[in-house]
N, C-alpha and C positions, 0 to 999 in steps of 0.2 A: 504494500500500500504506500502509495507516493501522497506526503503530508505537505496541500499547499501552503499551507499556518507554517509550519514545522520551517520551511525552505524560505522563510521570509524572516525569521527570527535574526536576530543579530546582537553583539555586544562588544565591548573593549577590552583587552588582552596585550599582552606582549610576549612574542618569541622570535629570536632571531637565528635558528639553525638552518643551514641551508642543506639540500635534501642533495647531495654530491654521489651519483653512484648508485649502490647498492643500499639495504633499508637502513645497513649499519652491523655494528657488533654485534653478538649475540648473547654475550655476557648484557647488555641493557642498562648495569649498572652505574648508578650516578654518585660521586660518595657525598656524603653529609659533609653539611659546612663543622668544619672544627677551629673558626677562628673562635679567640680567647674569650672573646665577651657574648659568645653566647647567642641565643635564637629561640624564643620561649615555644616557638610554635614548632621548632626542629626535635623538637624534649617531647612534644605529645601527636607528630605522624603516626608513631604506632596503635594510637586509641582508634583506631577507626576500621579494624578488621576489616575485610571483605568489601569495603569501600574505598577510601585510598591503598593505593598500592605504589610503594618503594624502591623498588626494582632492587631491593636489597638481595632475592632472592631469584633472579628476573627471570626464571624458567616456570617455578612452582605459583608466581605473579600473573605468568600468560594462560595459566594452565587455569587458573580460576577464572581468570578474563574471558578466559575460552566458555566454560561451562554458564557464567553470567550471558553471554551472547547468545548461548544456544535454547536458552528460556524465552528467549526474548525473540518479536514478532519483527523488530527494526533494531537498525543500528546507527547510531549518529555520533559523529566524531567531533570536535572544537582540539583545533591546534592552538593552545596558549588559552587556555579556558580562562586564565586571571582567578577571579574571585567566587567567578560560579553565574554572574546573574543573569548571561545567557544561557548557561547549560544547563541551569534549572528553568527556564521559560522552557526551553525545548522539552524538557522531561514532563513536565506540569501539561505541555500540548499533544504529547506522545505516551504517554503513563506505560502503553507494554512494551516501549523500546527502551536497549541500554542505552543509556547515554554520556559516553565516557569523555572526557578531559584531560588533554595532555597541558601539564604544569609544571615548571621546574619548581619554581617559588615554593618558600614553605608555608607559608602565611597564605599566601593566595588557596593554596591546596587544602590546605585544614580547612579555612572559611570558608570554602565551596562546601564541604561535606556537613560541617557543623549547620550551614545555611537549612541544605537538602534535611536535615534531620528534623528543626523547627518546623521547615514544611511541611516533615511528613512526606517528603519527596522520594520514594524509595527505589528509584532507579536510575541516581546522578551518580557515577565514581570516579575517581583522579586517577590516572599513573602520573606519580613522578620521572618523566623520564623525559626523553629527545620526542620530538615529532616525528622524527625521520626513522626510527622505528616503529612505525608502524606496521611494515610489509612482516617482522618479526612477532610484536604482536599479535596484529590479526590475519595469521598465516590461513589459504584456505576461503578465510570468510570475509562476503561481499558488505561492503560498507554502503548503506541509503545514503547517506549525506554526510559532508566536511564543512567546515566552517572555518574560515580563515579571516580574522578583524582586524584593520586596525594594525598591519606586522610592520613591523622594523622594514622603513625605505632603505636602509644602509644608503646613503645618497652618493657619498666617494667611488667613484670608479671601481679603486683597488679593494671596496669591500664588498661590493656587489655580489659575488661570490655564495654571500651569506643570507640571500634572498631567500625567503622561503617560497616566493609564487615565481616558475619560471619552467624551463623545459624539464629538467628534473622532476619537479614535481610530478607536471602532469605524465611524467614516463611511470611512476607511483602511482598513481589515480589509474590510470588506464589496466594497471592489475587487480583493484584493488575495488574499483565502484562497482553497483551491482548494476545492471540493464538501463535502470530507469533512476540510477542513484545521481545525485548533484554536486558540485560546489561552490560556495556563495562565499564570494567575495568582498568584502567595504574597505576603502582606503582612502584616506583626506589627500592621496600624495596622486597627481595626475601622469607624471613619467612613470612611476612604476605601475597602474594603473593601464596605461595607453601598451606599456613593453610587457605584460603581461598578455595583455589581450591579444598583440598582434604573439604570440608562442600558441596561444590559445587556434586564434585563426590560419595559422600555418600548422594544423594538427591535424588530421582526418579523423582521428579518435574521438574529437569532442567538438558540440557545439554551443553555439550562444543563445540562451534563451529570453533572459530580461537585461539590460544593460542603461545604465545612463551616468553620466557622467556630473548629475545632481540630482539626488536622492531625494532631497525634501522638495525640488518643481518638480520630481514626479509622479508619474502615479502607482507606483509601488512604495513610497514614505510611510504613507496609511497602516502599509499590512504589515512594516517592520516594527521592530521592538526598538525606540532609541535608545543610544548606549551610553557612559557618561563623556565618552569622546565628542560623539555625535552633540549632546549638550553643549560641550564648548564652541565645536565648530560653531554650531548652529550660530550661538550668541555673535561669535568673529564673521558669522554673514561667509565662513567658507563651503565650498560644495563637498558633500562627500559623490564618493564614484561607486559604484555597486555593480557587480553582476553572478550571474547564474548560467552557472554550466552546465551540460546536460553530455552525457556520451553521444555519440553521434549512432547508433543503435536502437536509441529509444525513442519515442512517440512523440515528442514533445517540439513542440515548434515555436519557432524564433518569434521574440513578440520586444522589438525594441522602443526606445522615451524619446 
C-alpha cells in the first residue's frame, strides 16, 4: 500500500555521510563518544531495548531489525531522523509500518524514542549508525519510502564528496526500493537541489513525480508536515525545493508546480 499522507511528511535532520561504493562495513559499529566530560544521554542509549539500537553488537542489531520489518505491513526509512518529529508523524500516519531512523547523535536518538513512548507511538526505532549502511541492514528487504531533509550542502568543491543525495545514492535506492517505493527530498540549498535532480534525470531507474522549487507557492505545502527548518526559512521569505521520486517501474506519473 502506497501512503499519499505518509510520502508528503517531512522534517529537519542533519547527516553528512556520503554513500561512496558499496553499503559499507559490516562490523556497522560506531564507538561511543569517550571524551572526559561526559554525554548524559550516551549513559542511558541502553534503556531502550528493542527500540534504539547501537550497533554495538551490529549483527545481532540487524537480526532484530530484521524480525521488526517482517511484522510489519511497510517500511519507511529517514536518513538523519534528528529528534524524531518527523518519524513519528510518519508512524502516527502508518501505525502497521516500521519506521526506522538513522541517527548518529545521542541526544537526538534517545529523544526520538522517549518522544514515541509519550505517544504511545509503538512503531518508531533508531539505529545508531551511518546511512550508508543500509544495503547491510536491510539486506533482502524492499524499503516503501526514504526521506532525506534538510542534508548537509557541503558547498566547497573539495567536500562534495560527502553529499548524501547524488549518483551513489541513487545506485542504493535502485536495490533497495520496492516497485512503487519513493524518495522525498527538501533542501533550502538550490545547486545541490538542481545537481541532484539532473543525477536523478540522467537515470532510467527513477523518475520525477512532484517537484518544485518553492514548497510553500505550491500546491503540495498543504499536504507536508512543516519542519522547524522550514519555520525559519519560511520567516527569511526563503524557498524550500522539494521532490519525489518514484522508480521508473511503477504506476505513478509525473505531476510537476
Amino acid at each position: 500500500m502506497q501512503n499519499r499522507k505518509i510520502q508528503a511528511a517531512h522534517s529537519s535532520k542533519e547527516f553528512t555521510d556520503d554513500f561512496s561504493g558499496p553499503a559499507g562495513s559490516s562490523s556497522g559499529r560506531i564507538e561511543r563518544d569517550s571524551r572526559s566530560w561526559g554525554n548524559p544521554y550516551r549513559e542511558i542509549v541502553d534503556s531502550f531495548p528493542g527500540r534504539l539500537f547501537c550497533a554495538d553488537d551490529f549483527q545481532k542489531d540487524c537480526s532484530e531489525i530484521d524480525d521488526i520489518c517482517s511484522r510489519a505491513d511497510e517500511l519507511f526509512v529517514e536518513i538523519g531522523s534528528g529528534s524524531g518529529a518527523h518519524l513519528l508523524e510518519v508512524a502516527r500516519r502508518a501505525p502497521r509500518a516500521a519506521c526506522i531512523g538513522f541517527e548518529l547523535r545521542y541526544k537526538r536518538s534517545v529523544r526520538t524514542i522517549q518522544k514515541a513512548q509519550l505517544a504511545n507511538i509503538d512503531n518508531v526505532y533508531v539505529f545508531r549508525t551511518r546511512g550508508e549502511l543500509l544495503g547491510d541492514v536491510f539486506q533482502g528487504r524492499a524499503i516503501d519510502g526514504v526521506f532525506v531533509n534538510f542534508p548537509d550542502p557541503w558547498e566547497k568543491l573539495k567536500r562534495r564528496k560527502h553529499r548524501v543525495l547524488g549518483v551513489n545514492f541513487l545506485n542504493l535506492m535502485s536495490n533497495m526500493l520496492a516497485r512503487d517505493g519513493f524518495i522525498s527530498v527538501k533542501t533550502d540549498h538550490l545547486e545541490y537541489y538542481r545537481s541532484f535532480l539532473a543525477d536523478v534525470r540522467g537515470d532510467s531507474r527513477f523518475h520525477i513525480v512532484e517537484e518544485t522549487e518553492d514548497l510553500f507557492a505550491s500546491k503540495y505545502a498543504e499536504a507536508t508536515i512543516p519542519t522547524e527548518f522550514e519555520a525559519l526559512f519560511r520567516k527569511k521569505n526563503e524557498a524550500i525545493k522539494y521532490v519525489l521520486i518514484h522508480r521508473s517501474d511503477s504506476t505513478t506519473a509525473h505531476r510537476n508546480e
